[in-house]
C-alpha positions as CSV (number, residue, x, y, z in Angstrom):
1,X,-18.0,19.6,45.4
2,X,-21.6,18.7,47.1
3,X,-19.7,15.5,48.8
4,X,-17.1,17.5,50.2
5,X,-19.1,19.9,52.1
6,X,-21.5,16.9,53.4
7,X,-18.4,15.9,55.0
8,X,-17.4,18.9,56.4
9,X,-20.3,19.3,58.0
10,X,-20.5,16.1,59.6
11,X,-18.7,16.0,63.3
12,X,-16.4,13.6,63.3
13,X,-13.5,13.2,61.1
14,X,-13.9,11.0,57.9
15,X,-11.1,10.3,56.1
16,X,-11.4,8.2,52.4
17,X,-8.8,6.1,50.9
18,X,-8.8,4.5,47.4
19,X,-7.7,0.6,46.6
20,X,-4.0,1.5,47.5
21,X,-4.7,3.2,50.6
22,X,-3.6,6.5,48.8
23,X,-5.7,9.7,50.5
24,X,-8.9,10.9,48.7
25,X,-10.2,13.5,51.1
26,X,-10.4,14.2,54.5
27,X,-12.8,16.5,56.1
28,X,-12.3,19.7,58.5
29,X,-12.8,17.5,61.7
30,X,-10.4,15.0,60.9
31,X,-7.6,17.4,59.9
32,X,-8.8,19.4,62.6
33,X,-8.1,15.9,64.9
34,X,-4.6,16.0,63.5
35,X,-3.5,19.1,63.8
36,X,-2.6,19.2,60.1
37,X,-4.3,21.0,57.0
38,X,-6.5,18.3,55.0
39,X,-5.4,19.7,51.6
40,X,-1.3,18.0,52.9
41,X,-3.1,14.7,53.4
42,X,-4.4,13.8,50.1
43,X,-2.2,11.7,48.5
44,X,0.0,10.6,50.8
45,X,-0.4,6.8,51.9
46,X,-2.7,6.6,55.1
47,X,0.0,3.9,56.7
48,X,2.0,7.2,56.8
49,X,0.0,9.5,58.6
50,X,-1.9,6.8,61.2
51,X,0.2,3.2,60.9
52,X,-2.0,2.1,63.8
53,X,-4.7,2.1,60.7
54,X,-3.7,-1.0,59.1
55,X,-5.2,-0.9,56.4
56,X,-3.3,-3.4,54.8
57,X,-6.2,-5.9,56.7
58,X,-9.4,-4.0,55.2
59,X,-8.1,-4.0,51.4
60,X,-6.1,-6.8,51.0
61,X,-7.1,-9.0,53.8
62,X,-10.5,-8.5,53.1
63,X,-11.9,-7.6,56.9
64,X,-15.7,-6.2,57.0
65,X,-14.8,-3.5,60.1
66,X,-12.0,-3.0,62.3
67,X,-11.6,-0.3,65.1
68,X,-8.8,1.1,67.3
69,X,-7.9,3.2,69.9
70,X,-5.0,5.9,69.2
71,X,-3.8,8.3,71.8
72,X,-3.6,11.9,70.4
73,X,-1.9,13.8,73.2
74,X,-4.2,13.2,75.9
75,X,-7.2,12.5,73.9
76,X,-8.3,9.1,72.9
77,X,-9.4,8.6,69.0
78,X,-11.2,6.2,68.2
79,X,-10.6,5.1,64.5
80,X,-13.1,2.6,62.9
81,X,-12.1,2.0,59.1
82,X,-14.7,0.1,56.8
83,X,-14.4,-1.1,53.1
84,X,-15.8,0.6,50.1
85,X,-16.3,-2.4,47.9
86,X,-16.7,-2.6,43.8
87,X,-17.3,-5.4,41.8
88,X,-17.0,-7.9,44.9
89,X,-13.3,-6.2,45.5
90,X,-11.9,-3.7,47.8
91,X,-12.6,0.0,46.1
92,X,-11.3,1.8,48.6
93,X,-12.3,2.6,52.7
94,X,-13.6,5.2,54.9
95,X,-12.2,5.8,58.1
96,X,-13.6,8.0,60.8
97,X,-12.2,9.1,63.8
98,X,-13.9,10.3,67.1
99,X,-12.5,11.2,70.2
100,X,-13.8,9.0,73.0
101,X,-15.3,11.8,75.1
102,X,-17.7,12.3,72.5
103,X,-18.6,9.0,71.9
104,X,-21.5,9.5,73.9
105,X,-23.2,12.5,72.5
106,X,-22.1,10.9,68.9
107,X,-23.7,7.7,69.1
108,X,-26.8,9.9,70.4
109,X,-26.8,11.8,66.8
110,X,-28.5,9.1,65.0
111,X,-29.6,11.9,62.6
112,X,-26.1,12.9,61.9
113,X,-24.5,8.9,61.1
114,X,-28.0,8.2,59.3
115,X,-26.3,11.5,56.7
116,X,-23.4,10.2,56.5
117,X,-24.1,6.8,55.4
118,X,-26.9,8.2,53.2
119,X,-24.2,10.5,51.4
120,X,-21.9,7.6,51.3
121,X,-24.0,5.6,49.5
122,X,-24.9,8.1,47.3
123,X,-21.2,8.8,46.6
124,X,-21.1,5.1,46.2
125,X,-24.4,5.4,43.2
126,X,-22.6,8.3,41.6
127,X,-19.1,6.3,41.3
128,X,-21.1,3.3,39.9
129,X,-23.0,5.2,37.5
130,X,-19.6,7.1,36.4
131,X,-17.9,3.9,35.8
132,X,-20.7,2.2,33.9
133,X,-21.5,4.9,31.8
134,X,-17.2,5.5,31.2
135,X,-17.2,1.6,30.2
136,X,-19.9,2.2,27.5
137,X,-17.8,4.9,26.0
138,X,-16.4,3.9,22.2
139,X,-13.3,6.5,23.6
140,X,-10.8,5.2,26.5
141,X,-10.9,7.1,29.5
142,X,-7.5,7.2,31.1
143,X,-6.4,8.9,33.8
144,X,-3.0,9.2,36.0
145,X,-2.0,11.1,38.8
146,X,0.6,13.8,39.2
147,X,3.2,11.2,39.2
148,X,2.2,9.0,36.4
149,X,1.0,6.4,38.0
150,X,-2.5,4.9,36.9
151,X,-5.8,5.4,39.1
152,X,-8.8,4.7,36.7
153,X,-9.0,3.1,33.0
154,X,-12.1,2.3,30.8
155,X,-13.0,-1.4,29.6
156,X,-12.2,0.2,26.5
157,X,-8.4,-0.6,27.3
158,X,-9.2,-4.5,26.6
159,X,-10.2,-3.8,23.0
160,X,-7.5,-1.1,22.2
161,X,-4.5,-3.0,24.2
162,X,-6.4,-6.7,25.5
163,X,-5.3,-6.4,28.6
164,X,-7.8,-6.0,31.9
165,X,-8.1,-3.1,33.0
166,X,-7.4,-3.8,36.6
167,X,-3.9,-5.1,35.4
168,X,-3.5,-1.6,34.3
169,X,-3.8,0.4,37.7
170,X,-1.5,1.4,40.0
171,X,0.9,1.2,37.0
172,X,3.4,3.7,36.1
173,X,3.4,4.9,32.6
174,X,6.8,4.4,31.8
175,X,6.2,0.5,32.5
176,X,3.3,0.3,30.5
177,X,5.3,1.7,27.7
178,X,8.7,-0.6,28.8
179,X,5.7,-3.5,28.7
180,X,5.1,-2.7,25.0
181,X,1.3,-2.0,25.6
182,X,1.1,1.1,23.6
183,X,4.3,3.0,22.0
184,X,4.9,6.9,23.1
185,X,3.2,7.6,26.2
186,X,1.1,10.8,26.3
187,X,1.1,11.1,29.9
188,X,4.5,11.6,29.9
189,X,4.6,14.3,27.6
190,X,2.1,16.1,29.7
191,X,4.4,15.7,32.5
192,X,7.5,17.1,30.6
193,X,5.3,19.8,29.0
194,X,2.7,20.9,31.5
195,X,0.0,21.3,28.6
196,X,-2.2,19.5,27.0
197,X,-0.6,17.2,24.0
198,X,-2.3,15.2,21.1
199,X,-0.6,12.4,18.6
200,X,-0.9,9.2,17.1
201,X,0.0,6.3,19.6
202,X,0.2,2.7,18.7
203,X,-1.2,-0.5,20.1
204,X,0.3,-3.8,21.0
205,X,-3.0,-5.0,19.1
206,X,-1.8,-3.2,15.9
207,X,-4.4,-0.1,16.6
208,X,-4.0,3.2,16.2
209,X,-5.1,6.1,18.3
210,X,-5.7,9.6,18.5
211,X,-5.2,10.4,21.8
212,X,-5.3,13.9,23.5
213,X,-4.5,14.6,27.5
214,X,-5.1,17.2,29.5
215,X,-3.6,18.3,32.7
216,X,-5.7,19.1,35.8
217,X,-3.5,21.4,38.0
218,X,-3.9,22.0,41.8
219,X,-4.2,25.7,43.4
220,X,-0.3,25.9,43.7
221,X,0.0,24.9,40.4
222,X,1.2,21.5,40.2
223,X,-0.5,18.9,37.9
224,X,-2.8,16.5,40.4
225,X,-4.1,14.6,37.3
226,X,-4.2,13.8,33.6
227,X,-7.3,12.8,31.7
228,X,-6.5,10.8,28.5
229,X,-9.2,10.4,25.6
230,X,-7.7,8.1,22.9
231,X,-10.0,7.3,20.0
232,X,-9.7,4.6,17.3
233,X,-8.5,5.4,14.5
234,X,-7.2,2.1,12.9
235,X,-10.5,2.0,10.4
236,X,-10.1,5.3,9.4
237,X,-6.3,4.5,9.0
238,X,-6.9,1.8,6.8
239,X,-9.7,3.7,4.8
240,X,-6.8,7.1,3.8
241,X,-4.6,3.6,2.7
242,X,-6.8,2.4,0.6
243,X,-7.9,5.9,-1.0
244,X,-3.8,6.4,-1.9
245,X,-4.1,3.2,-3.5
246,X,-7.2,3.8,-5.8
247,X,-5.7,6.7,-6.6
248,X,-2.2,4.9,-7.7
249,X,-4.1,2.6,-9.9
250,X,-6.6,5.6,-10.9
251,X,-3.5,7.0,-12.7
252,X,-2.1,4.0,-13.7
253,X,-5.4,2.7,-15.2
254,X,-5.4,6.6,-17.3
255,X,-1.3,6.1,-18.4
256,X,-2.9,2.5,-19.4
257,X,-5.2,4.2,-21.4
258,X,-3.1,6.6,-23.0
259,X,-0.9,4.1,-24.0
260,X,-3.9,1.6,-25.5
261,X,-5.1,4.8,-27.6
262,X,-0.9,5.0,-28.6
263,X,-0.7,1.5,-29.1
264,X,-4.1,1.5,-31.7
265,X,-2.7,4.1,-33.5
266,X,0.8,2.2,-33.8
267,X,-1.3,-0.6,-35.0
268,X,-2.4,0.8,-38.0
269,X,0.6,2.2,-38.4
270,X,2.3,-1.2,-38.2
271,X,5.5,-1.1,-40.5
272,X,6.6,-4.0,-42.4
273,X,9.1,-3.9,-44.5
274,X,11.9,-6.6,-43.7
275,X,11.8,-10.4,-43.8
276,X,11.8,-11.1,-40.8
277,X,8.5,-9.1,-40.0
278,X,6.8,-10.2,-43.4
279,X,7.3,-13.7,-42.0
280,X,5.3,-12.6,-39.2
281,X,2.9,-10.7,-40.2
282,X,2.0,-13.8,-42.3
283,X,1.8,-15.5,-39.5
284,X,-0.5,-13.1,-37.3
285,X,-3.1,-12.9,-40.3
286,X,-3.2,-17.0,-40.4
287,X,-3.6,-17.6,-36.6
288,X,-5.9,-14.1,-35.9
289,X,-8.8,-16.6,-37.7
290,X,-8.5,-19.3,-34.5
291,X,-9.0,-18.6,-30.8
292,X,-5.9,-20.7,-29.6
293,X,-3.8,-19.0,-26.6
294,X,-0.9,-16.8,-28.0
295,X,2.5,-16.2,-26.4
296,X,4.6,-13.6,-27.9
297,X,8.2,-13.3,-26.8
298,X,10.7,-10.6,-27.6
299,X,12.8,-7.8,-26.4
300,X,11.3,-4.4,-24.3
301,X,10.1,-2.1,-26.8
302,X,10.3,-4.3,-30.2
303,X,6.1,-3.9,-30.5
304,X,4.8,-6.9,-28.7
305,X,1.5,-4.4,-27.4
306,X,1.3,-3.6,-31.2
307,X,1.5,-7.3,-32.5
308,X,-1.6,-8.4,-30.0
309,X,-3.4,-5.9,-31.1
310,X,-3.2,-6.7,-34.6
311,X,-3.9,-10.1,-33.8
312,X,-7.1,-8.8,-32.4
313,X,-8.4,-6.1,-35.2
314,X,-8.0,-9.3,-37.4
315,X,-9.9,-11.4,-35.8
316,X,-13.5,-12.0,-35.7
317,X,-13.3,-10.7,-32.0
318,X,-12.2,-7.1,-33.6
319,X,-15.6,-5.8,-32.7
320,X,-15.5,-6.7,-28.9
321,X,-13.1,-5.8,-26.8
322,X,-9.2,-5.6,-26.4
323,X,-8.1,-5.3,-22.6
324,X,-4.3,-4.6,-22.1
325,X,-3.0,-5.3,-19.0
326,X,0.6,-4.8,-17.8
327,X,1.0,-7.2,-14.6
328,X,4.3,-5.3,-13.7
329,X,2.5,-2.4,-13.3
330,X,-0.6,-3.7,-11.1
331,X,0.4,-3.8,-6.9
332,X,0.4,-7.4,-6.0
333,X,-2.1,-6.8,-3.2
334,X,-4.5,-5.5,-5.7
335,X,-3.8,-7.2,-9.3
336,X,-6.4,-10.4,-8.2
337,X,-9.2,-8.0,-7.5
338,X,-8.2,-5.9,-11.2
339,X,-8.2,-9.3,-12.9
340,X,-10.5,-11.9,-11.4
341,X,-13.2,-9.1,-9.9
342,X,-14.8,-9.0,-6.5
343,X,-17.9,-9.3,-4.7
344,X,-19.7,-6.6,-2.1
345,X,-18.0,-7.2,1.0
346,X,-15.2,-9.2,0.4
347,X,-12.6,-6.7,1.8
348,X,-12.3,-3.7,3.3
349,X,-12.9,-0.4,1.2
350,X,-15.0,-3.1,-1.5
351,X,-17.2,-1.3,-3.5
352,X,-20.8,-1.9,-2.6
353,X,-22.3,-4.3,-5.4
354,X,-18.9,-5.7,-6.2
355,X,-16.9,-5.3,-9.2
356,X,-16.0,-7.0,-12.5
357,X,-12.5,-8.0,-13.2
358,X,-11.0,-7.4,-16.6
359,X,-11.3,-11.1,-17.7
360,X,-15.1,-10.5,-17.1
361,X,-14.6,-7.3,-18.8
362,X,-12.8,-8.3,-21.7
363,X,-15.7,-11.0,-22.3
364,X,-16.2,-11.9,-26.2
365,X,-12.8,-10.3,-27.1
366,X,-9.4,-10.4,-26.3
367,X,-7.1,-9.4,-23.2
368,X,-3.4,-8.5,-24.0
369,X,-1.5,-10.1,-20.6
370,X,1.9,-7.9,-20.6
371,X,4.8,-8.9,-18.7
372,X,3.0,-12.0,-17.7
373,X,6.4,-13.6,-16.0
374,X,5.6,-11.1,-13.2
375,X,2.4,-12.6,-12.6
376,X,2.3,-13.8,-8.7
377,X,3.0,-17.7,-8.4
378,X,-0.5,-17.7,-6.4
379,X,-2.7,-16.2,-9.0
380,X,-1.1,-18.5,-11.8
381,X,-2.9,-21.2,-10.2
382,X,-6.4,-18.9,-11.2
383,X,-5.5,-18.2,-14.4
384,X,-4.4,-21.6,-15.5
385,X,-7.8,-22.7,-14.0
386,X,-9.6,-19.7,-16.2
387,X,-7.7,-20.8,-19.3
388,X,-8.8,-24.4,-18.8
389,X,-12.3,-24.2,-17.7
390,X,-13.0,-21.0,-19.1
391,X,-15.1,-19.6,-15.9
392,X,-14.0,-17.4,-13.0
393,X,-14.4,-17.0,-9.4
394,X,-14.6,-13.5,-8.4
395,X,-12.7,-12.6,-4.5
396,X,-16.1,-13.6,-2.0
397,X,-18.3,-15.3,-4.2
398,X,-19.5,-18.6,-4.5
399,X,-20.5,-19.1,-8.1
400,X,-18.4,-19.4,-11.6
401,X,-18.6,-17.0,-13.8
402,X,-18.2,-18.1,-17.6
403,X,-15.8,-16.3,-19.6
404,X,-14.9,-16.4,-23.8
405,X,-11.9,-14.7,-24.0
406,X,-9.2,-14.7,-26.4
407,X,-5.8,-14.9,-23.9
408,X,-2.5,-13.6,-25.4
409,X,0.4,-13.3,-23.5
410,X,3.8,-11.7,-23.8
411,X,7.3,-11.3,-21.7
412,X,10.5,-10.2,-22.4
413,X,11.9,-12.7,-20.3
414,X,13.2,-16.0,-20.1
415,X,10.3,-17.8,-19.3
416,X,11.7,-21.0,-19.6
417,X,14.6,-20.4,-16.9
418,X,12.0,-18.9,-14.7
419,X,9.7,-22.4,-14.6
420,X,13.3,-24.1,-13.5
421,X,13.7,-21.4,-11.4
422,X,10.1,-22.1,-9.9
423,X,9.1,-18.6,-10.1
424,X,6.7,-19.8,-13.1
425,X,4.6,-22.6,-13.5
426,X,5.1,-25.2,-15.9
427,X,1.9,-26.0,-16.3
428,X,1.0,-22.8,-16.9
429,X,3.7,-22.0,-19.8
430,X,2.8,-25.3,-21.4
431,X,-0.9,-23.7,-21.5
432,X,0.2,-20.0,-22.5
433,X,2.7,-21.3,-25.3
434,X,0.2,-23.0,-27.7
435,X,1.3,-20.6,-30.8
436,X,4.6,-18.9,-29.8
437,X,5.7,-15.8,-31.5
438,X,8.7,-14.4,-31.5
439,X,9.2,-10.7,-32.2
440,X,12.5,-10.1,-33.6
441,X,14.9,-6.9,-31.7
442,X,15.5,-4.0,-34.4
443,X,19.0,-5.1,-34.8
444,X,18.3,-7.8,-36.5
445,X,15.6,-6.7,-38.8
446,X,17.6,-3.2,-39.9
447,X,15.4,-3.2,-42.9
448,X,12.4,-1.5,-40.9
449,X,14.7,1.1,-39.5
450,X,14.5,4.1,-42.2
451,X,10.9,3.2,-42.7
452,X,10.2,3.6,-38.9
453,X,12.3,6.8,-38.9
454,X,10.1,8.4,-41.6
455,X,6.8,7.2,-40.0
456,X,7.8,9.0,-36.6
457,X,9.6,11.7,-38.6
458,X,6.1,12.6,-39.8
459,X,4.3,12.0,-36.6
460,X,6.2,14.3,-35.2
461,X,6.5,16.9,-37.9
462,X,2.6,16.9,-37.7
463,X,2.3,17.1,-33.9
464,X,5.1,19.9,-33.3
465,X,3.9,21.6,-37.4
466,X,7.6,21.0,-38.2
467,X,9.3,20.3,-41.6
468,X,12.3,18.7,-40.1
469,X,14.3,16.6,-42.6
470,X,17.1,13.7,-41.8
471,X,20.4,14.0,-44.0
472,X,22.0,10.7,-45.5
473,X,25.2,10.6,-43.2
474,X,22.5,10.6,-40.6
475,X,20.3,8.3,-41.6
476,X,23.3,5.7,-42.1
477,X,24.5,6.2,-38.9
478,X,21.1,5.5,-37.1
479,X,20.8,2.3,-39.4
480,X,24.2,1.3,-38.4
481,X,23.1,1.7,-34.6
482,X,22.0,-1.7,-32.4
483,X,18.9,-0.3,-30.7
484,X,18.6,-1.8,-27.4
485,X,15.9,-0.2,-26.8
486,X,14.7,-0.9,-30.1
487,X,11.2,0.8,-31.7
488,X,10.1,2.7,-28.3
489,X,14.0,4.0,-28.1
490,X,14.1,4.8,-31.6
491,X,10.4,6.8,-31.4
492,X,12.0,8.7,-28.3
493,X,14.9,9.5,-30.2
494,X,13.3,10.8,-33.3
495,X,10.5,13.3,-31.4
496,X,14.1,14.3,-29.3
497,X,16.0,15.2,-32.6
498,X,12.5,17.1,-34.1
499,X,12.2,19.0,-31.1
500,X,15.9,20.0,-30.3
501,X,17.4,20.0,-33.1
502,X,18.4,24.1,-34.7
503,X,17.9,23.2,-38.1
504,X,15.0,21.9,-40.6
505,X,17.9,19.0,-41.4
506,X,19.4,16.8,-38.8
507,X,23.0,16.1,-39.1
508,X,25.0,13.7,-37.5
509,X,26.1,16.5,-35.3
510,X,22.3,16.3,-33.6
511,X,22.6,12.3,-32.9
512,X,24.1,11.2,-29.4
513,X,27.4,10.4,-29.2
514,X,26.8,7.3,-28.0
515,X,24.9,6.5,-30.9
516,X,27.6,7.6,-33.4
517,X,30.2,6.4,-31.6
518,X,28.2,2.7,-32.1
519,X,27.6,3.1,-35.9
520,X,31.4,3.4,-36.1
521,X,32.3,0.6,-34.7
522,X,29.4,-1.3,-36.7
523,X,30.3,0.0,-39.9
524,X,33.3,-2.1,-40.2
525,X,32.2,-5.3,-39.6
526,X,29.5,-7.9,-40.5
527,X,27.2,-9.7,-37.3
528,X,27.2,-13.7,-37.8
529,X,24.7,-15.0,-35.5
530,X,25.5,-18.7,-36.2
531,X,27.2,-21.4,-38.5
532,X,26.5,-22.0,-41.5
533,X,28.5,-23.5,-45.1
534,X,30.6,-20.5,-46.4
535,X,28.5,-20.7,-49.9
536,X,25.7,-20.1,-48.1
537,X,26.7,-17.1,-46.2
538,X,27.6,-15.3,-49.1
539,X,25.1,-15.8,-51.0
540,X,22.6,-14.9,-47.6
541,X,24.8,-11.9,-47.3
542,X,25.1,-10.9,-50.8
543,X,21.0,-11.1,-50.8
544,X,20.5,-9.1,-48.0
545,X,22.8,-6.5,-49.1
546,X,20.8,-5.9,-52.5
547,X,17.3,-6.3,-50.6
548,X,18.9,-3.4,-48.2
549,X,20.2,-1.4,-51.5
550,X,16.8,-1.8,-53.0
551,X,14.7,-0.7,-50.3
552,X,16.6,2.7,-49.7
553,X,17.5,3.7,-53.0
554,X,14.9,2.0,-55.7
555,X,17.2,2.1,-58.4
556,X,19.9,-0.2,-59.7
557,X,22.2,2.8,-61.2
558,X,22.2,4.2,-57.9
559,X,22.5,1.0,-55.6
560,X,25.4,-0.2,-58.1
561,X,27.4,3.1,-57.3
562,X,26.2,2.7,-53.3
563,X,27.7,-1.1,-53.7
564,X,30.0,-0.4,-56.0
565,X,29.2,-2.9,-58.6
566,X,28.3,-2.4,-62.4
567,X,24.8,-2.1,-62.8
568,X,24.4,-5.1,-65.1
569,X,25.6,-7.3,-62.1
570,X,22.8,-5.4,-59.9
571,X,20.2,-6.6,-62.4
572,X,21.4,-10.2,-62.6
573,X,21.7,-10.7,-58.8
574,X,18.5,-9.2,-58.3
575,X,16.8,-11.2,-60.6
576,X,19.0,-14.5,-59.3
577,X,17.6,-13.4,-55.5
578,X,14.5,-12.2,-56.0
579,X,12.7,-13.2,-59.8
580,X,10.8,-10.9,-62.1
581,X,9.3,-9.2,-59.0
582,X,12.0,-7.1,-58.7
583,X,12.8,-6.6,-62.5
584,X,8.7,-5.4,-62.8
585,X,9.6,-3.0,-59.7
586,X,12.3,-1.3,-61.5
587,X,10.8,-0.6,-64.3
């Protein structure tokens, strides 16, 4: 470098330390002077090689100048050491060393002391304007010596790890690590590896880094130092994050989809055939006509999606929109935003302009709240106030937002053990259950189940161009079953049996044998579900059984052999039951 040969050509010996008193350089008439090789100096502590230097009182005690004498064979030296200062602190020191003799003629060579303090000060300048320009680097600068041990960090480090960066040198790398400052030191997979090495490091501030280091190796082919750029990253980090999670609820907003477009075109597909669902179909036609909140309870897969919608297509709403929202399905962090909206800004990765919720978008119509016991205890405070005042806040705005929407809500939970569980506000359920609905499970409404079976038998025949049949044995045995699963299991089921079964007709042989094994043990008995006079649990039984007869076989000679009865005695107990309706039916 341009310094170093300055100081070789200067006469006397000049010898520069840094704020540790570790050797920077020394020049050929120092080493010279010592009868050593200047290249074995550097780095080595200058206490070491001239103790009578002291320099212990220019850098720590903070001395301007101090000079000695030190006998070098028979030659006097005469050693004068001066601070380099930085920032008001101790930097480093120069140290030059004359032998008396030549004092004279020296201190004659104005020329020669006027070059070296010129040089020195323009080493000084250069270190400054190094340092300043390092500090206004986004990047750290890092940098270690051989051993590990810091010599120089970047004001950067206060951001990435907020800690000074004086604190930081003279530091070994292994302690800074030990400290917890940042996790997998890079430096000290340089050292292992002799090459450079890049990776992801982590921050006691919660940052994240790219950092890369390189190796600077001496002539013999040791390392002498390591550079260290580490960019932030965290931003970037937090951007990828977000992305994944957009795309998550990309595809779960198109499975939502799919499954509204199903769910419409189960709707008008809606089967009603037993008495339980009569009774509620009546009722869904009577309240469709009012805008009072709806909560419809019932078992996983018994239709609850297919009820609100048929709640909505007859209402005078049917021409705006229905929103269906599962709020099992929606990521906690997220489901506020999807639901209440947000404004430009409000977070992280917002979408510029903001964005409207689904209440907002669901404005004039309805929105279907699914699985509304896994709603988040802190947003049930919002939607109680939305149901009340009927206005919105959206996440970082300021104003209300007025909303008509029709609200109905579904779970197939115990909604009332989870308010005395405190996982669901009272308040909140009283608001939610102003007309309660409950959907009946299959099991208990077995008059919809060959009716179902032929509306997905066809579905399916049409889909896969199929002409599969099911036989009578079969057919019993899936009426006999309990569905647990009841409509969604029994849809699976039936596109299963189309699709796998070897035959146009499927036999009991094609059904699980779980569910045959079921209808067994159900074909012996009778369910009672409560208590009730004996008289009247006959004659409920004895109704049912001819309603059930009726609506598979449509014809009292056949349901008289099927029950076993005369067929006179199916005619009289039909029209006991059920009037002329049934006598007109049969005829």
């Amino acid at each position: 470098m341009q310094g170093e040969h300055v100081l070789d050509g200067i006469a006397v010996g000049v010898i520069t330390v840094n704020s540790k008193g570790i050797v920077c350089t020394v020049n050929k008439p120092a080493a010279a002077l010592l009868s050593l090789e200047g290249e074995k100096f550097v780095g080595l502590k200058i206490d070491d090689i001239i103790p009578e230097a002291r320099m212990g009182n220019i850098l720590n005690a903070g001395e301007r100048q101090q000079s000695i004498q030190w006998l070098i064979g028979d030659e006097t030296i005469i050693i004068t050491s001066k601070p380099l200062v930085q920032e008001e602190a101790p930097a480093g020191a120069v140290i030059t060393l004359q032998k008396l003799s030549e004092l004279k003629d020296l201190l004659l060579d104005f020329q020669t002391m006027q070059a070296l303090k010129t040089e020195i000060e323009n080493l000084n300048t250069l270190n400054n304007q190094l340092m300043t320009a390092f500090d206004y680097c986004f990047d750290e600068v890092y940098v270690t010596d051989g051993q590990g041990y810091t010599v120089f960090v970047s004001k950067a480090c206060e951001k990435f790890y907020g800690v000074n960066a004086r604190d930081m040198l003279g530091k070994h790398v292994n302690q800074l690590e030990k400290d917890g400052i940042f996790s997998h030191s890079v430096s000290r997979e340089v050292l292992q590896k002799k090459h450079q090495v890049s990776l992801i490091q982590g921050t006691n501030k919660g940052r994240k880094l790219l950092v890369t280091a390189n190796p600077v190796f001496s002539e013999s082919g040791d390392i002498e130092l390591i550079v260290t750029i580490s960019r932030d990253i965290t931003e970037t980090s937090n951007l990828k994050d977000k992305l994944v999670e957009t795309e998550e609820l990309s595809k779960m907003y198109l499975s939502e989809i799919e499954r509204l477009k199903t769910g419409q075109s189960q709707s008008q597909e809606l089967v009603v055939v037993s008495e339980p669902m009569k009774q509620i179909m009546d009722t869904v036609k009577r309240i469709a006509k009012v805008d009072s909140t709806i909560f419809i309870e019932g078992e996983s897969g018994v239709g609850k999606g297919v009820v609100a919608s048929r709640i909505h297509q007859q209402s005078k709403r049917a021409e705006k929109a229905f929103i269906s929202v599962n709020c099992g399905a929606i990521p906690e962090n997220l489901i506020e935003s999807e639901l209440f909206g947000y404004e430009s800004g409000a977070f992280t990765g917002a979408q510029k302009g903001g964005k409207k919720g689904l209440f907002e978008a669901a404005n004039g119509g309805s929105i279907f709240l699914d699985e509304i016991g896994e709603l988040p205890l802190s947003l049930q405070v919002k939607l109680l106030h939305v149901i009340q005042e009927k206005k919105l806040r959206r996440i970082g705005g300021n104003k209300d937002i007025i909303v008509d929407v029709r609200i109905i809500a579904a779970t197939n939970r115990n909604i009332q053990q989870l308010v005395q569980q405190g996982k669901f506000r009272e308040d909140l359920f009283y608001r939610l259950n102003v007309i309660p609905l409950s959907i009946p499970p299959l099991r208990h409404r077995r008059g919809d189940i060959i009716p179902l079976i032929e509306q997905f038998l066809k579905k399916f025949n049409d889909i896969y161009r199929l002409k599969k049949q099911v036989s009578e044995p079969a057919l019993e045995a899936l009426s006999a079953y309990n569905w647990p699963g009841n409509v969604r299991e029994l849809e699976n089921l039936i596109e299963r049996l189309v699709v796998t079964s070897d035959t146009n007709r499927i036999d009991t042989c094609h059904l699980p044998d779980h569910l045959t094994n079921s209808a067994n043990k159900n074909q012996k008995g009778v369910m009672v579900l409560n208590i009730c006079p004996l008289k009247r649990a006959t004659e409920e039984m004895e109704s049912q059984l001819i309603q059930k007869a009726h609506e598979r076989y449509k014809n009292t000679y056949r349901i008289a052999e099927a029950l076993q009865i005369n067929q006179s005695t199916v005619v009289r107990k039909m029209h006991k039951y059920f009037g002329d309706k049934e006598e007109a039916d049969n005829k």
